[in-house]
C-alpha positions as CSV (number, residue, x, y, z in Angstrom):
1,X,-52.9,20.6,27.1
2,X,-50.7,18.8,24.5
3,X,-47.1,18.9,24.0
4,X,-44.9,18.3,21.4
5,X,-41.8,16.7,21.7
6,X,-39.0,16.2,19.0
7,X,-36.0,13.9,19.6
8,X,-33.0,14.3,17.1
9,X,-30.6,11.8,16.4
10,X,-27.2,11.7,14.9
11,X,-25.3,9.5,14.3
12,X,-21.8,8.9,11.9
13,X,-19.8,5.4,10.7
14,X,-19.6,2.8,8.1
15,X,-22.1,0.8,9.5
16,X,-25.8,1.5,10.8
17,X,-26.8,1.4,14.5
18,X,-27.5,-2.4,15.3
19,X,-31.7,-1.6,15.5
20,X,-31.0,-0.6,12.0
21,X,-28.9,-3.0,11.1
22,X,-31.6,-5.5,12.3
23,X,-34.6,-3.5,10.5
24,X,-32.4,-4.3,7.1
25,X,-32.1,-8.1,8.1
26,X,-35.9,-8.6,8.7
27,X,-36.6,-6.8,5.4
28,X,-34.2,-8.3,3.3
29,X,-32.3,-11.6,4.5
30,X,-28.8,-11.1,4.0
31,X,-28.7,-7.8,3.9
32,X,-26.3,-7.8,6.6
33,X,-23.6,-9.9,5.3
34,X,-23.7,-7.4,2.6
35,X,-24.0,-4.2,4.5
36,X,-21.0,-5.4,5.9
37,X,-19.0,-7.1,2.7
38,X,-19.9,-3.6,1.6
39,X,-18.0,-1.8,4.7
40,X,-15.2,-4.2,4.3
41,X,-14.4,-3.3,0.9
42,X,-14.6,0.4,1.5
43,X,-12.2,0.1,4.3
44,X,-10.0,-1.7,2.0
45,X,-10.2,0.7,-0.2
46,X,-9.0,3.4,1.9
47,X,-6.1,1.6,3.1
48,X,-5.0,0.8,-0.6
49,X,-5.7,4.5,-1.6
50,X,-3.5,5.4,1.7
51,X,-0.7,3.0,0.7
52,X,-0.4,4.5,-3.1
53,X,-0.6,8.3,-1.6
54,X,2.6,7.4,0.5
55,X,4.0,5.5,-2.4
56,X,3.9,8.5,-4.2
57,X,5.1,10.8,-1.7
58,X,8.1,9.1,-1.1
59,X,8.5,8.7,-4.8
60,X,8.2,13.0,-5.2
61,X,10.3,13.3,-2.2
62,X,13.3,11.3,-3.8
63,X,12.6,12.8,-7.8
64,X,13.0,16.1,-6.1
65,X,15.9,15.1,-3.7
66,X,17.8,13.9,-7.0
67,X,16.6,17.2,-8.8
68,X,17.9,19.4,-5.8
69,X,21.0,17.4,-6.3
70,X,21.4,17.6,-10.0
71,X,20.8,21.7,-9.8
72,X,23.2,21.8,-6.9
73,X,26.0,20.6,-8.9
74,X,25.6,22.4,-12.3
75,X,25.6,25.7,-9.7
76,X,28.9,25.0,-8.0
77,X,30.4,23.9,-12.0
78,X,29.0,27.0,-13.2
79,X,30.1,29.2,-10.2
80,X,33.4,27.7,-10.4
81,X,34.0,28.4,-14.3
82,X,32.5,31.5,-14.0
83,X,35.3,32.3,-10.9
84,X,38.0,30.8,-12.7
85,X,37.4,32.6,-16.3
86,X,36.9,35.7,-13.3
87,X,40.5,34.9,-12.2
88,X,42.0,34.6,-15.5
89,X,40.2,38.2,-16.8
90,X,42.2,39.6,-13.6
91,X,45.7,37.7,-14.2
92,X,45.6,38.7,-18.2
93,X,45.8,41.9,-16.8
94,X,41.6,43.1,-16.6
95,X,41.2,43.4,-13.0
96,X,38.0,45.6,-13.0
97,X,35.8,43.3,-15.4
98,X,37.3,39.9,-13.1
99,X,36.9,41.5,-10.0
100,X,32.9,42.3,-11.2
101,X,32.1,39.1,-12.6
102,X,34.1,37.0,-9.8
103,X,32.3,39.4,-7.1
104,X,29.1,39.2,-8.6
105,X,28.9,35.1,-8.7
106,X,30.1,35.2,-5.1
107,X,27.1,37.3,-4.0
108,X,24.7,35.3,-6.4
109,X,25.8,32.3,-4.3
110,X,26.0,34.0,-0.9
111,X,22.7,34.9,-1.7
112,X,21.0,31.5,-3.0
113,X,22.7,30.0,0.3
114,X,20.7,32.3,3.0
115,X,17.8,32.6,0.7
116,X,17.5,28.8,0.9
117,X,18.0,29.0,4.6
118,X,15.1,31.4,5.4
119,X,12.9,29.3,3.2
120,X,14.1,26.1,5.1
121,X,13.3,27.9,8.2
122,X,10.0,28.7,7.4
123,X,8.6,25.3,7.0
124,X,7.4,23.3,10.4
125,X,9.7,20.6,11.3
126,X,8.2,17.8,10.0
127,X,8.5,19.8,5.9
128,X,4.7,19.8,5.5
129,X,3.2,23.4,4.6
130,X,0.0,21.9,6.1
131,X,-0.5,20.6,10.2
132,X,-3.5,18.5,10.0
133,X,-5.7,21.2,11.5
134,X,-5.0,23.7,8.6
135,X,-5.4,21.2,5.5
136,X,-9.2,20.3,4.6
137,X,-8.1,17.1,3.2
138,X,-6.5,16.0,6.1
139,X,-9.5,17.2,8.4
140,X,-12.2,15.4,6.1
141,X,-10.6,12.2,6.5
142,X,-9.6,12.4,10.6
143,X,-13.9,13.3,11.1
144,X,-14.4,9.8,9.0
């Protein structure tokens, strides 16, 4: 009676397993300096590629800090004008049309503030819509 037998291997890295890595040797000499000039230069291109991603984050991260900033201040100028002129309609002896546009830029920015909170809330702590088990990118590169 004969049997058949299968054996399946797998295996996953930068490098091949050392019986491999020997096989390329004895075929080509040299092979595995530059099997492993090869990895070397990959893994340096990784960490350059890494180092520019977080470059750039931080970069976003403060353009949008100073946008937040810039957006922040026209709002409270514009509130406060709008609340003043709202003041002045009421003192000139227009009370209905002050009280409506003072009241109505008070609840505009009542309502930006709590909006903004439940957005803020909403996010995980660390600001990241992603946690590295949800984004694909992040997952490709942990199984590497």
């Amino acid at each position: 009676m004969l049997g058949l037998q299968a054996k399946l291997e797998k295996y996953s890295g930068p490098l091949p397993r050392a019986e491999e890595f020997a096989a390329y040797e004895a075929c080509i000499p040299g092979a595995a300096d530059r099997i492993l000039a090869m990895a070397e230069k990959e893994q340096d291109s990784r960490i350059k590629i890494s180092e520019q991603l977080s470059e750039a984050t931080v970069a976003d991260a403060k353009a949008e800090r100073h946008e937040i900033r810039r957006a922040q201040f026209l709002a409270g100028f514009l509130a406060t004008l709008v609340i003043c002129i709202g003041g002045g309609l009421i003192y000139t002896g227009h009370p209905i049309t002050g009280t409506f546009l003072t009241g109505g830029t008070l609840v505009g920015i009542v309502t930006a503030f709590l909006s903004q909170n439940k957005k803020s809330e909403s996010l995980p702590k660390n600001g990241n819509a992603f946690t590295p088990d949800q984004d694909p990118e992040i997952e490709s590169d942990i199984e590497k």
